[in-house]
N, C-alpha and C positions, 0 to 999 in steps of 0.2 A: 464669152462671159461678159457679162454689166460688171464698166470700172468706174469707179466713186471717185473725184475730183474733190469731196469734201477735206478740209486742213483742222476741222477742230468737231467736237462732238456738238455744237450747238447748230450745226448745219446738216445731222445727221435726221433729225425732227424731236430729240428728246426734250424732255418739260423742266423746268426751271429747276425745282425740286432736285430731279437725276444732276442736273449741272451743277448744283453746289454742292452736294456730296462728292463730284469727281474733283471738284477746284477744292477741296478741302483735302484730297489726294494727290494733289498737283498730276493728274490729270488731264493733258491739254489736246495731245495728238492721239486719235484712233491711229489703230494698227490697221495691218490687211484684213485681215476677215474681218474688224468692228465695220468699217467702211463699206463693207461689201455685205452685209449682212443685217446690221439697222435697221434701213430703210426699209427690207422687204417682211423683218419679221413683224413690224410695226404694220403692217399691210395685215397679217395673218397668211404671208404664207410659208408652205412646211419647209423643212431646209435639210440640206443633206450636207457637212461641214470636214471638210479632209484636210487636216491640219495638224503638227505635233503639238507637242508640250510646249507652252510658253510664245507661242501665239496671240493672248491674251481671249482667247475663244470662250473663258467662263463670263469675261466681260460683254461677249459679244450676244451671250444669249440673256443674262441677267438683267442687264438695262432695259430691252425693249419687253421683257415679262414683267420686271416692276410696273414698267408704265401702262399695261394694257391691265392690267391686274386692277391696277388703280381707273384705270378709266371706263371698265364696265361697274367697280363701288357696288358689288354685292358682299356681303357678308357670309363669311365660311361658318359652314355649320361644323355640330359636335362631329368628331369623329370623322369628315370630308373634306379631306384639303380640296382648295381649288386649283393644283400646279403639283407637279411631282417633276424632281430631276432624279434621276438613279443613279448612281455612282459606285464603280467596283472596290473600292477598299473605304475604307473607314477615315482615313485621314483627308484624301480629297474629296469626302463629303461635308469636313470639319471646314477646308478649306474655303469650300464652294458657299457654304451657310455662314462662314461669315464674309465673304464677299458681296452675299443677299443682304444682311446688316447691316453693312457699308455702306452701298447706292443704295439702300433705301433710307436709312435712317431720317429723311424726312418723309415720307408716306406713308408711315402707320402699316405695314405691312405684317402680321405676324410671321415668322421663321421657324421651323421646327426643324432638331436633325435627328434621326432615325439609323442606327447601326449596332450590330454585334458587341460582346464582348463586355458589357458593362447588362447591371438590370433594366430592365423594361419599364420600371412604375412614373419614372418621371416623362418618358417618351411617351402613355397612354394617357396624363395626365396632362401634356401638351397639345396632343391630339384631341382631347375630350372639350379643353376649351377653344376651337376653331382652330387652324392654319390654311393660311394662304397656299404660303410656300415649303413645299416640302421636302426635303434632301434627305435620301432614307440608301442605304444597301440594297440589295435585293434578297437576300437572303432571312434579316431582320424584318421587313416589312412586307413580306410573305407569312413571314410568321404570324405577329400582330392582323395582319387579314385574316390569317386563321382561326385566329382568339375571335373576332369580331369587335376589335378593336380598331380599324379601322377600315373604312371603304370610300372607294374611286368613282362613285356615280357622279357625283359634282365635277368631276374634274374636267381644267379647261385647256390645261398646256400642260404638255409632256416631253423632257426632254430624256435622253440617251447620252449620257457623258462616256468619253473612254469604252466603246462599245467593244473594240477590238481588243482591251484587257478585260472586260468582263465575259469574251470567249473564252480568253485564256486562262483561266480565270474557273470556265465549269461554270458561271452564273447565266448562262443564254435560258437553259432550261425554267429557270424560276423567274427570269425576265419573260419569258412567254407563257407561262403562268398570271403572270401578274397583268400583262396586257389583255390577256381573257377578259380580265373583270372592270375594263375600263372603259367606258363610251366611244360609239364610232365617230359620233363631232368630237374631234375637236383639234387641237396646233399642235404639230408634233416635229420635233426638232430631233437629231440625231448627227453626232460628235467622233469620229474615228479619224485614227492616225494611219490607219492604213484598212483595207477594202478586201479582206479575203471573203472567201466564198459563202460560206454563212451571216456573214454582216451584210452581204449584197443581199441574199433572199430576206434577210431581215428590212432591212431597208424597204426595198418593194411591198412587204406587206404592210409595214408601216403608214410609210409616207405618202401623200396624196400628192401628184404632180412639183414635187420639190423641186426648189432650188438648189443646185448642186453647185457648191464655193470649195475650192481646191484651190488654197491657199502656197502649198510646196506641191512638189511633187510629192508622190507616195514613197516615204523610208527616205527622204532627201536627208540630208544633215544642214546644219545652220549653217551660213556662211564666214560667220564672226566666231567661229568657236577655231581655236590654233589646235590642234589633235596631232599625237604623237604615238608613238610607240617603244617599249623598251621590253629586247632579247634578255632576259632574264631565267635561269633557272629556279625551278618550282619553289626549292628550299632555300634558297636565297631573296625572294619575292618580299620578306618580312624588312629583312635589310636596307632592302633598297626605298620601300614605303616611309621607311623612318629618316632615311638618307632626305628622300624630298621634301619630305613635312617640315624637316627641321629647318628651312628656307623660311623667312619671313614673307614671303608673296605670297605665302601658303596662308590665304586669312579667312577661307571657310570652304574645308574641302567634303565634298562628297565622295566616297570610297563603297565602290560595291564589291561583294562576294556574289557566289552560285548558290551557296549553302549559308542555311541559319547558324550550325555550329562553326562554319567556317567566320561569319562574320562575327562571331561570340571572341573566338580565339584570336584575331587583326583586334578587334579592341582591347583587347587584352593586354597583347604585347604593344600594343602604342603608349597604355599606361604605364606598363612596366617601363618604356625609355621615357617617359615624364612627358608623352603626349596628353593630351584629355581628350578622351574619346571615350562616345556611344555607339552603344549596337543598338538596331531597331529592326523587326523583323515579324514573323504570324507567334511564334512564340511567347511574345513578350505581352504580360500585360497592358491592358490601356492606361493605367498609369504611367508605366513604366516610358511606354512610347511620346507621350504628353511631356515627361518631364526631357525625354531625349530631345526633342523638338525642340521648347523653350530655350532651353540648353544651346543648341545649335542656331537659334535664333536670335539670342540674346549673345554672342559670342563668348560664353562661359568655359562651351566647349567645342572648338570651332572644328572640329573631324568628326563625325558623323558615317558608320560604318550601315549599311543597310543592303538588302536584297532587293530584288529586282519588284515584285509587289509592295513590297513596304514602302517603296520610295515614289511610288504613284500621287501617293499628296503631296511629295514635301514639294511647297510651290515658296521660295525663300529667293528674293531677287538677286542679294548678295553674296551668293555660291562664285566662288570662283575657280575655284578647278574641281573637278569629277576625274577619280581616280581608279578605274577600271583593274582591280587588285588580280579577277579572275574574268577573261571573257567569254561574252554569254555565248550558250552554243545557239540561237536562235538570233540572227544578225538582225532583225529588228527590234533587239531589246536591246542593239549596242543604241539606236538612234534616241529610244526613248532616254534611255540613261545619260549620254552627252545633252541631251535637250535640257535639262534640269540647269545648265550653265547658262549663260548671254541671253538672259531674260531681261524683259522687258525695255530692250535697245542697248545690253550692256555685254560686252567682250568674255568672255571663256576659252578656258584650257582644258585640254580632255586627253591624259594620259592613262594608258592601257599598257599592262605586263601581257610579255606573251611567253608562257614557256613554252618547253620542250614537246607535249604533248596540245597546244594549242593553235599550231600552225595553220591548221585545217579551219579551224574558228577564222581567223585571220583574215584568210583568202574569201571567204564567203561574205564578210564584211565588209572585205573591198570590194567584192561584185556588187554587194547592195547600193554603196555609195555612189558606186563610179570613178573611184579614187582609189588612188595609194597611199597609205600613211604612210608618213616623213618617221624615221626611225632616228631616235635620238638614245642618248647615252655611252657606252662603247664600244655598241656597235657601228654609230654612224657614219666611222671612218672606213670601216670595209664592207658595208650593204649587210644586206639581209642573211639571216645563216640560210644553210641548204640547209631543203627542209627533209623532216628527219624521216626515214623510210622504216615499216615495218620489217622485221625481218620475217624472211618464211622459213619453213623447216626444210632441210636438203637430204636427200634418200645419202646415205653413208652404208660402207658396207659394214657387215658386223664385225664384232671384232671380239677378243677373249677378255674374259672381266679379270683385271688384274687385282693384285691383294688390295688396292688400294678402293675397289669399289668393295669389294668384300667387309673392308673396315667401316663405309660410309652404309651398310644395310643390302646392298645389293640393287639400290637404288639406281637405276641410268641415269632417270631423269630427272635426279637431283645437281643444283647448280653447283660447277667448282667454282670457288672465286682463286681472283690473282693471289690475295694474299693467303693462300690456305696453303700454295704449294708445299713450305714446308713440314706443313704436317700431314700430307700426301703422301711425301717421300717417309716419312717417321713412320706411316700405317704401311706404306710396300714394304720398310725393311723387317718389317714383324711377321712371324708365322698367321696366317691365317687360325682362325678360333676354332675349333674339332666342335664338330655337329657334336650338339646335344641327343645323349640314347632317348631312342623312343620306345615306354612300354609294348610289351607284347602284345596287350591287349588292343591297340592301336592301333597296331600294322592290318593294313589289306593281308587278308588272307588270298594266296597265293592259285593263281588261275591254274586250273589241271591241265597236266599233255592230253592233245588228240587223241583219240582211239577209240574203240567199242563202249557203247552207252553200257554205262551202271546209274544206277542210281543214286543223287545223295542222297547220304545216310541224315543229313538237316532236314531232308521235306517230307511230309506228311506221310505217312505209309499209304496205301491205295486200302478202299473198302474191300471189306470180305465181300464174294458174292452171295447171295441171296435177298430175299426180303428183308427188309432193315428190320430192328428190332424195337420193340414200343418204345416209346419214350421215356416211361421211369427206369426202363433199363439200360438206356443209353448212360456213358461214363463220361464223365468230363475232360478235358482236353489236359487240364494243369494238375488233375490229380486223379486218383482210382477210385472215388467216391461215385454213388450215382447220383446222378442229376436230382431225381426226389427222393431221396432215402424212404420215405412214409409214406408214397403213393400207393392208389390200390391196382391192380391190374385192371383193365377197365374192361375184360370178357367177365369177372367178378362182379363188377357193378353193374354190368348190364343184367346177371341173372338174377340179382339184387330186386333191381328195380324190374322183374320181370315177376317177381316173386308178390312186390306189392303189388301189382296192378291185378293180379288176379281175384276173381268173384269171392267174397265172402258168405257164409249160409246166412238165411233171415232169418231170427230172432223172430218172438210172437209183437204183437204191434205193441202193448202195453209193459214187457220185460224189463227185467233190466239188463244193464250192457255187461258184456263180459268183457277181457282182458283179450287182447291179442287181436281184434279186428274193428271195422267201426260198424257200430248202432245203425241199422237202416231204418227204426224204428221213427214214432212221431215224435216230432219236437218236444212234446211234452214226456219222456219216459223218464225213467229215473237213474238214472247213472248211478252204476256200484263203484265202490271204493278201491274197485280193479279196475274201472273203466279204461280202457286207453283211446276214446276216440274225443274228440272237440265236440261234439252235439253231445255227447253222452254226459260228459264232464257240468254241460249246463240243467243238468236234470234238480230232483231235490234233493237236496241231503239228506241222509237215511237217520 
């Protein structure tokens, strides 16, 4: 890998403009990836960036897109920005846009940010009037693509922020959606903390002959961060949070939970012991989140209770310890989560509970690290507990249910506890409770002895033999009724209809009709007032 001997960012090639916005920041020394990264995006080319949090990597792709941004001086059309960054949560897009702000505010840049959770009209009304720079979700600006509110043909740089949490995240999908619709020139930058197997094929399709800058190793831990550990039972875990906060060193902690309602309830009870603490989490409105932040930013309220997505923005230099309430069962969300401390060249403390059922977290964390954490509290005089074994279930032989399970339902494997024994012994000394009578009607009717086939008298009777009998004289099953009380026998209707069908005499051609047969006569004849046939009836009235 190309190593940078540069000491200040004015020997990295940026333009005068960029250097007074950074010296108005106090701003002097590039970090590792700024150094190593600079020079070659200023060249145009693509970059592949393996690096954690607090790195300074938003600075490293910002600066040299302002300046190229500015040095090809086209003007962005309605509805086409000329630059996308993607960013998986909402807060490290708030972050990112206004760190676009900042080193630009001398070059006329326009800024748009783009995300969920609040309305759309002012983000289409942004778009509608040009943007350079555009920091949007994926999720939100998939959508607005769908509106035809906004499109990618113009665009000239593309970056991938935190790619490895927008897998995790369930955003990959709508990330390669949104890459569909954007031109094959052009700079494309791409930003992960760690390389699994879908951000590699992504990369590849991505990137044209990058440059690959691997800043740590992959899942490394900072070196300046003092990390510890404290044996703690689950239910006690509240206790002890409140035990350390209440330390003055304690002057802006970060605290994560697994769960939203978990991190709702730690802020809670911090309040109740007269801490000030915020929860921030997917739940929470965007207000809500906004004013958490401020809050924690402004030291109003210096604990700060979040989850592991939510806390993807918070980029706040002055965090000084990160308090690991619950550890994550995915040992690269312990790295992201300590990363949040010893920013920007400054020292961090990263204390983590481990109860009872968290052992197994633990150990997988120090595999990722390569380390052991230093256990402190009180346990650190006799090491680490032995770790807790599941128990399995052991074949026992059976045995006779005394009155005492009789009492509890008949239950086996219902738990005794220690303290119930004496009301154990109080159910053995009692009579067992006399079976409840069960109606007659209830009981299993009783299986017959072996022996010579009879019949039951319950099943059907067997048919008479002979020819069944017609139908309207068959009887119904539920009663002695026949089936059609009013049917006719149908040897009757057949002699019936044997009766019509036979030849009637003919009548003279001009007669009239008589009763009982029909008219063969001509259409014109006269039907008498006995007529019984249909042609006769239409004759003339007499």
């Amino acid at each position: 890998m190309h190593r940078m001997t540069q000491t200040d960012f004015a020997a990295l090639g940026l333009s005068e403009p960029i250097l007074r916005a950074l010296a108005a920041r106090n701003y002097t020394t590039p970090t590792p990836i700024q150094a190593r990264t600079i020079p070659h995006l200023l060249q145009g080319r693509d970059l592949l960036g393996i690096a954690q949090t607090g790195t300074g990597k938003t600075a490293a792709f910002a600066l040299p897109m302002l300046q190229l941004l500015t040095k090809s001086n086209l003007r962005p059309r309605p509805r086409m920005p000329r630059s996308l960054v993607l960013a998986p949560t909402r807060e490290l897009a708030t972050q990112i846009a206004d760190s676009f702000e900042a080193y630009g505010k001398h070059l006329h840049q326009r800024v748009a940010i783009v995300f969920g959770g609040v309305g759309q009209s002012p983000q289409v009304q942004a778009l509608q009037r040009g943007v350079d720079v555009l920091v949007a979700t994926p999720g939100r600006l998939l959508d607005l693509m769908q509106q035809r509110h906004c499109e990618l043909g113009d665009l000239e740089i593309l970056v991938l922020d935190e790619a490895d949490r927008m897998l995790d995240m369930g955003f990959l999908p709508d990330v390669r959606r949104i890459l569909q619709r954007i031109p094959p020139q052009r700079h494309s930058l791409l930003f992960s903390a760690t390389m699994p197997t879908d951000i590699t094929q992504l990369a590849n399709s991505l990137l044209r002959d990058p440059l690959r800058v691997e800043v740590t190793p992959p899942a490394a831990t900072a070196d300046r961060i003092e990390q510890s550990v404290h044996f703690v039972k689950r239910d006690k875990k509240r206790d002890l949070l409140v035990e350390l906060l209440s330390d003055p060193q304690f002057v802006r902690t970060l605290v994560f939970t697994r769960t939203k309602h978990g991190a709702d309830r730690v802020a809670k009870s911090l309040s109740k012991a007269g801490i000030e603490a915020h929860a921030i989490h997917g739940n929470k409105s965007q207000g809500a989140r906004e004013r958490a932040l401020d809050g924690f930013r402004d030291g109003s309220a210096p604990v700060l209770v979040a989850t592991d997505i939510a806390a993807r923005g918070i980029d706040v230099p002055e965090i000084t310890h990160v308090v690991n309430f619950d550890l994550p069962n995915v040992p690269e969300s312990y790295v992201h989560r300590i990363g949040r401390t010893a920013r920007a060249g400054r020292d961090g403390i990263a204390i983590s509970f481990c109860d009872e059922t968290e052992q197994e977290y633990l150990r997988d964390i120090e595999k990722l690290i390569r380390k052991r954490i230093p256990v402190a509290g009180k346990q650190a005089g006799g090491g680490r507990p032995a770790p807790t074994e599941i128990p399995r279930p052991q074949a026992t032989p059976a045995k006779q249910p005394v009155a005492a399970d009789a009492a509890r339902g008949g239950n086996p494997w219902q738990d005794r506890r220690d303290d119930e024994a004496t009301d154990d012994k109080a159910a053995a000394a009692q009579p067992a409770p006399a079976p409840r009578a069960v109606p007659d009607r209830f009981r299993p009717t009783p299986r017959r002895a072996p022996g010579p086939y009879e019949p039951d008298p319950r099943q059907r009777a067997p048919r008479p033999e002979g020819p069944p009998k017609p139908r309207h004289e068959r009887q119904r099953r539920s009663g002695g009724r026949p089936a059609m009380p009013f049917a006719v026998d149908p040897e009757v209707r057949r002699e019936r209809d044997a009766e019509h069908r036979r030849p009637q005499p003919q009548g003279p051609a001009h007669g009239h009709g008589h009763g009982g047969g029909r008219p063969q006569g001509p259409r014109h004849g006269h039907g008498g007032h006995h007529g019984g046939g249909r042609r006769g009836a239409q004759g003339h009235r007499g």
